[in-house]
C-alpha positions as CSV (number, residue, x, y, z in Angstrom):
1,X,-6.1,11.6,2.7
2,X,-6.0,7.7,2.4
3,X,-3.1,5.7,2.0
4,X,-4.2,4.9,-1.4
5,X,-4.3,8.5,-2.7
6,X,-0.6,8.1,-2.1
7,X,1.2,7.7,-4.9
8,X,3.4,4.3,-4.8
9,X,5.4,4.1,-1.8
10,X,4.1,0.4,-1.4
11,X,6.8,-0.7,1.1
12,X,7.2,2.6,3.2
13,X,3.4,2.5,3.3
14,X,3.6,-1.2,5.3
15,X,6.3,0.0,6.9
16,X,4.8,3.5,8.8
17,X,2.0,0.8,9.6
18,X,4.1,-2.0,11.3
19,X,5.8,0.8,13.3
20,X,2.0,2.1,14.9
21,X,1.1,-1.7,15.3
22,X,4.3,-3.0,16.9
23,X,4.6,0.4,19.2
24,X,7.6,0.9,17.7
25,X,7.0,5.0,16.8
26,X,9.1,7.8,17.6
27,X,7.5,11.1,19.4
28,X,9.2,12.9,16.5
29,X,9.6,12.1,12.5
30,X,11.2,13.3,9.7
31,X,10.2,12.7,6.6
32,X,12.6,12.8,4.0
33,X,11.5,12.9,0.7
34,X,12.7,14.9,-2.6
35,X,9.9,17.3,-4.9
36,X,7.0,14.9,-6.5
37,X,8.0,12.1,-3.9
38,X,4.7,12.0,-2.3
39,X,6.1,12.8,1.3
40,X,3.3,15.4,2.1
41,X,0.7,13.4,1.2
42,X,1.9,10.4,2.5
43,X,2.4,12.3,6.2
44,X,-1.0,13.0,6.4
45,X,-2.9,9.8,5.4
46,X,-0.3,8.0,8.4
47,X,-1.4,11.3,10.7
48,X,-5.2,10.5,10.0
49,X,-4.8,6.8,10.3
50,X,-2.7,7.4,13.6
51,X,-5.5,9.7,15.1
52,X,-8.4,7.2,14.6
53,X,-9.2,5.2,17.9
54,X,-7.5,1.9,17.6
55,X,-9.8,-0.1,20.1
56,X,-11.4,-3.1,19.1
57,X,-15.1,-2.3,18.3
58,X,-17.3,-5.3,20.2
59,X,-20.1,-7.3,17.8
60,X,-22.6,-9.7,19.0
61,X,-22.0,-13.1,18.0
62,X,-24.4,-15.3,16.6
63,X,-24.6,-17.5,19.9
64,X,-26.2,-16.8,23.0
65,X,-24.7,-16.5,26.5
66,X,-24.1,-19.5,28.9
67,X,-26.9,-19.1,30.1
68,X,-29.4,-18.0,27.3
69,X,-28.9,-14.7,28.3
70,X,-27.8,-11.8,25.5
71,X,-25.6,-12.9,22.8
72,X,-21.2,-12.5,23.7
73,X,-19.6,-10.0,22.4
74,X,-16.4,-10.7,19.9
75,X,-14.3,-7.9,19.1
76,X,-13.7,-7.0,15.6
77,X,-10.2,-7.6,14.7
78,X,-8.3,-4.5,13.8
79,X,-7.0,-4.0,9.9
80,X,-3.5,-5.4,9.5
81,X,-2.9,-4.3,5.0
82,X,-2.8,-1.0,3.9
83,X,-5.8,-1.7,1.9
84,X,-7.8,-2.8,4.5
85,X,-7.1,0.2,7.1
86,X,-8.6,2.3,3.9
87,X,-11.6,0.6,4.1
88,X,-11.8,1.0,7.7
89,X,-10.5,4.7,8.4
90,X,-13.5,5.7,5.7
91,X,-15.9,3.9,8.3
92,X,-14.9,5.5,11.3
93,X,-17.4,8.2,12.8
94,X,-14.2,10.9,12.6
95,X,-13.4,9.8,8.8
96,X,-15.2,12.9,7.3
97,X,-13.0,15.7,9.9
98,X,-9.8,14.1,8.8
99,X,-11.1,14.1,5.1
100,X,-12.0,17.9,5.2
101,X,-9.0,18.7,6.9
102,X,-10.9,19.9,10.2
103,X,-9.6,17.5,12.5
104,X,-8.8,19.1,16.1
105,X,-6.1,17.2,17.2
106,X,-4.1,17.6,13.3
107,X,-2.2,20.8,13.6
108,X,-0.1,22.0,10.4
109,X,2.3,24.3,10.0
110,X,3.9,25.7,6.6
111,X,6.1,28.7,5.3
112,X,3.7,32.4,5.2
113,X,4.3,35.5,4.3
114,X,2.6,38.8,5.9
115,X,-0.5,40.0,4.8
116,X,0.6,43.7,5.2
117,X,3.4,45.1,6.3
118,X,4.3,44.8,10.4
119,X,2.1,41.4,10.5
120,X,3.9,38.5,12.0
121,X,2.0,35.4,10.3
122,X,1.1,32.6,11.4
123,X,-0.1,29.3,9.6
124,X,-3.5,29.4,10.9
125,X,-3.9,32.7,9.4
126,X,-3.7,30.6,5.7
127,X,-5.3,27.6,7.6
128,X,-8.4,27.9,4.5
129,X,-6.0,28.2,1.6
130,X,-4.2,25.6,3.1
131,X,-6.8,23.3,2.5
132,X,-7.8,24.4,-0.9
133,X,-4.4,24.0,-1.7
134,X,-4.0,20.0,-0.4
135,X,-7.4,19.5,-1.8
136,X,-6.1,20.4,-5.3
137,X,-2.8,20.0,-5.7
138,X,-1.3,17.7,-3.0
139,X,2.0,17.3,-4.9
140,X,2.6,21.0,-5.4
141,X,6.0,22.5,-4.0
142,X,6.9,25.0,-1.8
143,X,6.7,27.4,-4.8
144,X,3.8,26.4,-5.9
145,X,2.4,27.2,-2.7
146,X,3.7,31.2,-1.8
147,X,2.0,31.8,-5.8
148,X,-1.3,30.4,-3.9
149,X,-1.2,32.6,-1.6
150,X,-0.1,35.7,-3.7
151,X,3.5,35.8,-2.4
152,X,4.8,36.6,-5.8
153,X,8.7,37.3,-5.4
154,X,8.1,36.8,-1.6
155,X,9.5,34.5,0.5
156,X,8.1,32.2,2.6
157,X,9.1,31.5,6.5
158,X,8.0,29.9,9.4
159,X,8.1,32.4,12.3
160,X,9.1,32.8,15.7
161,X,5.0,33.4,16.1
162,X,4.6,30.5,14.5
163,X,6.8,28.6,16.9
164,X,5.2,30.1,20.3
165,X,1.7,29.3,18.8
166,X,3.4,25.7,18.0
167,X,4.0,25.1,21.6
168,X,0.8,27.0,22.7
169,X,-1.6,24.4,20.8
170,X,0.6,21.0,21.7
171,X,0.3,21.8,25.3
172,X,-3.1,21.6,25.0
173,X,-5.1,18.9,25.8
174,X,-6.3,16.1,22.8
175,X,-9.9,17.0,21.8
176,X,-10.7,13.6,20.7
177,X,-7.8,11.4,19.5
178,X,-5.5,9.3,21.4
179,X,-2.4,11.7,19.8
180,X,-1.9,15.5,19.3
181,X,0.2,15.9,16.4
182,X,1.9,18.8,14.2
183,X,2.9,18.3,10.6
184,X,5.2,21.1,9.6
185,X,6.0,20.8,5.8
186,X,8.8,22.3,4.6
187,X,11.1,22.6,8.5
188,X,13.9,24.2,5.9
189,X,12.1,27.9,6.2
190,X,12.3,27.5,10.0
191,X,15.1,30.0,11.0
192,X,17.0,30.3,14.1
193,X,13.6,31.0,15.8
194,X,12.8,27.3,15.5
195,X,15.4,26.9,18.5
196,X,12.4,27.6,20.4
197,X,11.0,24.4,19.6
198,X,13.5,22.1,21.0
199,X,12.6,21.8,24.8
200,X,9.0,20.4,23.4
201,X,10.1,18.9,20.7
202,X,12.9,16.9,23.1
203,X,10.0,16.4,25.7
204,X,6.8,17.1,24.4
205,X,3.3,16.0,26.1
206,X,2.5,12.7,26.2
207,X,1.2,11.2,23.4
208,X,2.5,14.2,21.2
209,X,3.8,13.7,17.7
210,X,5.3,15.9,15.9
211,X,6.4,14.7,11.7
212,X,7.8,17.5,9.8
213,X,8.4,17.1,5.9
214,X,11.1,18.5,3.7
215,X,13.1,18.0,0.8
216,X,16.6,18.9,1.9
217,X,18.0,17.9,5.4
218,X,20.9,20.4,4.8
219,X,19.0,23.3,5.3
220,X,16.8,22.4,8.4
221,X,18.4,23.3,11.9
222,X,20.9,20.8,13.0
223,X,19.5,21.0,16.5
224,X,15.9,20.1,15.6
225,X,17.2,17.3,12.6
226,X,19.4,15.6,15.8
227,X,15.9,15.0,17.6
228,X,13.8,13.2,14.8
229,X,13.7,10.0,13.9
230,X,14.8,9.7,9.5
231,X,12.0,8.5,7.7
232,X,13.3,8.3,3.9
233,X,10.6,8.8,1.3
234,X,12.6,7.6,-2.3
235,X,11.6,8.7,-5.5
236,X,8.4,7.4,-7.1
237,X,9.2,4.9,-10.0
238,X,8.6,5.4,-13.7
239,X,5.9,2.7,-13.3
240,X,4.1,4.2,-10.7
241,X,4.2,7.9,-12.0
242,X,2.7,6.6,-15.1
243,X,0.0,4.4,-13.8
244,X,-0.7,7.7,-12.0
245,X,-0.9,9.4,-15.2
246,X,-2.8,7.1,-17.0
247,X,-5.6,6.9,-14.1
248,X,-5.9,9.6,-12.9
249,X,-4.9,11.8,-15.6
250,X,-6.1,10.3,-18.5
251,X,-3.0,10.0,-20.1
252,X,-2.4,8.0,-23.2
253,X,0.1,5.1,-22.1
254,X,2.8,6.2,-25.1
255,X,2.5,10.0,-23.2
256,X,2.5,8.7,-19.5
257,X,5.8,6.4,-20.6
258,X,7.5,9.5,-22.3
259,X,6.5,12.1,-19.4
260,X,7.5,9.5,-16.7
261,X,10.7,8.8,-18.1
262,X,11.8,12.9,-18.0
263,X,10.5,13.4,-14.7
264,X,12.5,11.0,-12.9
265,X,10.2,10.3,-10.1
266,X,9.0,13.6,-9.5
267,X,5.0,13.4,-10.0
268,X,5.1,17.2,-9.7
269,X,7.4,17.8,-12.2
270,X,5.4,15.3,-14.5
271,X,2.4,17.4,-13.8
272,X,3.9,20.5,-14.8
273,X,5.7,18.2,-18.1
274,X,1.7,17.4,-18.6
275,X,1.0,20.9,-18.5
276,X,3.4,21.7,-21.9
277,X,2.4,18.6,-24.1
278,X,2.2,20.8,-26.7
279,X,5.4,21.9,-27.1
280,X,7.6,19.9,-28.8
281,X,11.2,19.5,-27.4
282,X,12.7,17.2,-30.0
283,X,12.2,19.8,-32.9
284,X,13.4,22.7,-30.5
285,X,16.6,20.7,-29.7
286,X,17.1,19.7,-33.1
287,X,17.2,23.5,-34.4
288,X,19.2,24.6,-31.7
289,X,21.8,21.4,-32.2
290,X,21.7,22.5,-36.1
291,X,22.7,25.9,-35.2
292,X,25.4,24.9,-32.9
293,X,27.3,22.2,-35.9
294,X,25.7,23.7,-39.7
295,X,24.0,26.7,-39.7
296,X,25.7,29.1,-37.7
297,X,25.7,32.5,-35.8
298,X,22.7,33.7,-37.3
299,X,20.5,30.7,-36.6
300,X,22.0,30.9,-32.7
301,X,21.0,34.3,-32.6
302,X,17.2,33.6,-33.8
303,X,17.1,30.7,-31.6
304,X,18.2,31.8,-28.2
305,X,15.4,34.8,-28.6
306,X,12.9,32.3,-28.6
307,X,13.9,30.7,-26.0
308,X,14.6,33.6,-23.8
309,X,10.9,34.3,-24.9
310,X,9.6,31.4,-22.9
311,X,9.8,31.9,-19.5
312,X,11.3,30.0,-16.9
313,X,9.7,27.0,-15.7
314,X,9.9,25.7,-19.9
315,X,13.6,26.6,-20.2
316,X,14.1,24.4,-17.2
317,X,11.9,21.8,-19.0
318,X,13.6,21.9,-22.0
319,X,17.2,21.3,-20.3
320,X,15.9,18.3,-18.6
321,X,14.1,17.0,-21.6
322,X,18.1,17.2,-23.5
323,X,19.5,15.4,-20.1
324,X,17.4,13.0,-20.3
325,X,18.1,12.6,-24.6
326,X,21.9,12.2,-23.3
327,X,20.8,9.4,-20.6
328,X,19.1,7.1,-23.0
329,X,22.0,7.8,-25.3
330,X,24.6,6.8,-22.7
331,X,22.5,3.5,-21.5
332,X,21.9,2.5,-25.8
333,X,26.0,2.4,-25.5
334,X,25.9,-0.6,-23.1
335,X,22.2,-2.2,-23.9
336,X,20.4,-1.9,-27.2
337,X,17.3,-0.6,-27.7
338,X,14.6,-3.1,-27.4
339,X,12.3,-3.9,-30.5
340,X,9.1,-2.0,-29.2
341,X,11.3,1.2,-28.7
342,X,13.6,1.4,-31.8
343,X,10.8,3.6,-33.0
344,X,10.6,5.5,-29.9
345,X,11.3,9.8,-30.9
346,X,13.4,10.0,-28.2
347,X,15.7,6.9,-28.7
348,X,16.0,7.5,-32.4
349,X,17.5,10.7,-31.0
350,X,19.5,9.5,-28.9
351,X,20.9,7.3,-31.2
352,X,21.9,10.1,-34.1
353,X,23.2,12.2,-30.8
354,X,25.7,8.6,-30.4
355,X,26.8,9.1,-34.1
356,X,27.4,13.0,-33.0
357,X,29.7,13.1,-29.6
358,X,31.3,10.6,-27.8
359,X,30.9,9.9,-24.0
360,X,33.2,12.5,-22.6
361,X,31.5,14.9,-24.5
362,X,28.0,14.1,-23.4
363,X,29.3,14.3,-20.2
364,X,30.7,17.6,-20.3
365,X,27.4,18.5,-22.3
366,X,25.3,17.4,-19.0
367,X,27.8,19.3,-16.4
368,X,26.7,22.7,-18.7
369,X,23.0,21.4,-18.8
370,X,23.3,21.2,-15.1
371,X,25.1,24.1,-14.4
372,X,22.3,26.1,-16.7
373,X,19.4,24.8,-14.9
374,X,21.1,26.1,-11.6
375,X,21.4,29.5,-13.0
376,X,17.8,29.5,-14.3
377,X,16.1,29.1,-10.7
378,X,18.3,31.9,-9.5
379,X,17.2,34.3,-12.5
380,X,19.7,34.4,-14.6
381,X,19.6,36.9,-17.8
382,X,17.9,33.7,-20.4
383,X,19.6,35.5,-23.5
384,X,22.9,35.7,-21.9
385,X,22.4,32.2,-20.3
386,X,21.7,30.3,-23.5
387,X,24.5,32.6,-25.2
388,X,26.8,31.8,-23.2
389,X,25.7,27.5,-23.6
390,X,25.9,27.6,-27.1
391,X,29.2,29.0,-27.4
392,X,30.5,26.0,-24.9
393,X,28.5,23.1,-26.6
394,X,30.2,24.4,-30.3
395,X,33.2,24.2,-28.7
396,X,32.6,20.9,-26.3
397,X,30.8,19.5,-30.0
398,X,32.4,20.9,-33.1
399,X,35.9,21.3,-31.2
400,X,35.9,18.0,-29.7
401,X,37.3,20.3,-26.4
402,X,35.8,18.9,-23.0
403,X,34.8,22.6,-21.7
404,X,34.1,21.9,-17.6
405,X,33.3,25.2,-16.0
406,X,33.9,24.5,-11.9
């Protein structure tokens, strides 16, 4: 992984660097990042560049010695822009272990499940799929992940296992790189077990780094978040998520706009987005909006079994495609619409939804959306779900009644 397979991240990309140059890095990070943020990938393309030798290569010059003898030697100056370290890490005689993954001194770790039943897993037991999985989907989540692996409704964990073979490989000695260094994604499946890993995590081995990666510092132990130092990966941009799209996708630029402005800086969740181009949210929202204010009962009815019909991850899609409808709507109130976008589907929209409910209202409609969405990743009943949300968007819509359910 390079830094420019990263995507974005521009400043915290010169930033991880200034901290390897100045000597300024901690024995243990944390990178914080939400879904889609990059914070995986961008772990791994600062572990390889971190595990490449870092002394100056010697080149003859072009003039002799003092003395006639054999050209001086010059060093070659190191890269100092993230650009140029590319170039240079590809170079490097251990560029194509680090590339593949194979690199002996690049430990990972990552929730398992058990093969069969009594196994106590560990991640080098999934240390191929692993791989496979990086290779192609380097964005993915932690859900994608366990269906990877066959986990179905299983969930994953890091183990107590996992943890003594943690502190069995970083008290071995560096195979070839100056640092020995574990990147455990996702520290928020470590249970209590992970207590283990606080003596080596508080004084590991010299030259021992450890990075773990995760998405919410709420759930990892307190003990092991009190020992790493924060490194904050923000949300991508819209910019950046479509330039992504466009190049490496081959998105239109109209689609990479539309998906990027829905996803909210999660690359994964524009993937996914990607994924269901097809289906067209505006018409489905219009129906179901119809039902709520003209048509009625019957048209509800025939409109929340299609949607419990969809599965899942699309319901979820569908809820954040009408969030995002009701955040253009509430910035058109305070900036019009530029002349290139009046013609834009989803600010045309937005603008009839203006003429429809007032702020309050779309407020309240958000707090349901929210609260839906919620209820949705824990699997909730879809037909009783989206029963239940149209009977309090009639009512927060027709009624004019600001319906806030705590």
């Amino acid at each position: 992984m390079l830094f420019n397979e990263v995507i974005g991240q521009k400043d915290l990309k010169e930033q991880l660097v200034n901290m390897i140059q100045h000597n300024r890095l901690s024995h243990a990070l944390l990178f914080l990042g939400k879904e889609g943020s990059g914070a995986l990938p961008l772990a791994i393309a600062f572990a390889n560049y971190l595990s490449l030798p870092k002394n100056n290569t010697a080149v003859k010059s072009s003039s002799p010695g003092l003395f006639g003898d054999e050209p001086v030697a010059e060093p070659t100056p190191l890269p100092t822009t993230v650009a140029e370290i590319d170039d240079w890490m590809q170079q490097q005689p251990g560029w194509s272990k680090l590339k593949d993954m194979v690199h002996p001194d690049i430990h990972f770790s990552y929730p398992v499940i058990p093969k069969k039943s009594g196994d106590k897993p560990i991640s080098t037991d999934y240390i191929k799929e692993w791989r496979e999985f990086i290779h192609s989907n380097p964005y993915g989540n932690a859900y994608d992940w366990l269906q990877f692996i066959g986990a179905e409704n299983k969930q994953g964990n890091i183990t107590a296992s996992e943890c003594s073979d943690i502190i069995r490989k970083m008290n071995l000695k560096s195979f070839e790189s100056e640092y020995k260094i574990l990147i455990m994604w996702m520290p928020e499946a470590l249970g209590k077990e992970g207590n283990k890993l606080l003596k080596l995590i508080e004084e590991p081995p010299p030259q021992t780094l450890f990075i773990l990666v995760a998405e919410n510092d709420e759930l990892v132990l307190p003990t092991i978040l009190s020992r790493t130092q924060l490194v904050k990966v923000p949300p991508l941009s819209n910019q950046d998520v479509e330039s992504a799209l466009e190049l490496r996708q081959g998105v239109s630029v109209q689609k990479a706009q539309q998906v990027a402005a829905i996803s909210s800086g999660n690359y994964h969740e524009a993937l996914q987005q990607l994924q269901h181009a097809e289906d067209d949210w505006e018409i489905f929202l219009r129906d179901w909006l119809n039902s709520i204010v003209r048509t009625g009962p019957a048209a509800q009815v025939k409109w929340i079994d299609e949607i419990s019909k969809i599965g899942r991850e699309k319901q979820k899609q569908f809820l954040r495609y009408f969030v995002h409808i009701l955040e253009i709507a509430n910035r058109l109130r305070i900036i019009p619409a530029k002349a290139e976008d009046q013609n834009r589907p989803d600010v045309e929209f937005a603008l009839k939804f203006n003429k429809l409910c007032n702020i309050s209202q779309q407020e309240a409609i958000v707090k349901e959306l929210d609260n839906a969405s919620y209820y949705i990743e824990r699997n909730a009943n879809a037909k009783i779900l989206f029963h239940a949300l149209t009977i309090k968007l009639y009512h927060i819509i027709s009624n004019k009644s600001v319906i806030l359910m705590e």
